[in-house]
N, C-alpha and C positions, 0 to 999 in steps of 0.2 A: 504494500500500500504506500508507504515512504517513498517520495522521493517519483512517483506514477503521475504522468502528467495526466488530464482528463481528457476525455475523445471530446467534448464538445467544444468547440471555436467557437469564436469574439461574433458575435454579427451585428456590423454597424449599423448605425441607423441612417450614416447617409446616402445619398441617392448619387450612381455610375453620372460623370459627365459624357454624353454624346457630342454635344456640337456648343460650339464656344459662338455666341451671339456675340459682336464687334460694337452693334449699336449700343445694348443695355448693359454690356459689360457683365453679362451672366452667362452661367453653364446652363444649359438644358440637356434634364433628363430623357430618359426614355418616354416616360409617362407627361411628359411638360409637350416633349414633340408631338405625343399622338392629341392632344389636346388642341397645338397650331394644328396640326395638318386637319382636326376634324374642323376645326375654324374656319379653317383656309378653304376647304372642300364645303361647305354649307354658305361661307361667303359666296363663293364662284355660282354656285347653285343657283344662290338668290338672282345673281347679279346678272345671268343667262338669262333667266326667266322672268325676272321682275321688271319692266323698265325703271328709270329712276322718275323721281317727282316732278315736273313738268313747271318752269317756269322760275326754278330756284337755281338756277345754276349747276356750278359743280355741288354744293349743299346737297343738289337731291340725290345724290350717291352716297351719303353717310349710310343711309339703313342696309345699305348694301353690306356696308363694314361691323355693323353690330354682332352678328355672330361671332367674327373673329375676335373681336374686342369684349366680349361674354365671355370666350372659351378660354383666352390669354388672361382674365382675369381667374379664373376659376382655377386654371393652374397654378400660377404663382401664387395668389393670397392662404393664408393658413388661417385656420380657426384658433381663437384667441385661449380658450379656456382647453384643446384636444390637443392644438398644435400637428392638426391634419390637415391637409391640405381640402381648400374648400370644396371642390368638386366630389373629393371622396366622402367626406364628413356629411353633403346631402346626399350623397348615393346613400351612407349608413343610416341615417333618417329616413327615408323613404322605404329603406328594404324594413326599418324597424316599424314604422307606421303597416305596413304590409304584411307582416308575420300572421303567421295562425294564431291565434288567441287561446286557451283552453280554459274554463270557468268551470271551478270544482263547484 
């Protein structure tokens, strides 16, 4: 027993960097990417199909951009009192409001 290291390893809590963003001066995770790209893909979506607002100028392209500006927030921000990241912390809410219930 002395002297016996343990089988279990350290597991960090932080998150692998993928891709080094130059503008915000941040790493993005894996999980931060798939969040742009679902942004970015539901932006385009809109942006195909929707026209923009008529008579506003460039302005009437903003809504075009709100998904991606949803989704880049939802990644980044953390819940204040879990320290999860927001997008998870409502998934866990929502799957918690959805549970089976059982009433003795």
């Amino acid at each position: 027993m002395y002297g016996e290291q343990h089988l279990l390893t350290y597991k960090s809590e932080e998150e692998g960097t993928i891709v080094k963003v130059p503008i915000i001066d941040a790493p993005l995770s894996f999980r931060k990417l798939l969040w742009w790209l679902g942004g970015g893909f539901v932006s385009f979506m809109l942006a195909s199909h929707v026209p923009p607002i008529p008579f506003v100028g460039y302005w009437g392209y903003v809504p075009h951009f709100l998904p991606f500006l949803v989704c880049a927030l939802l990644s980044v921000t953390k819940h204040p009192a879990t320290d999860l990241p927001l997008g998870w912390y409502m998934f866990s809410v929502i799957q918690f409001r959805r549970r089976k219930r059982v009433f003795f």
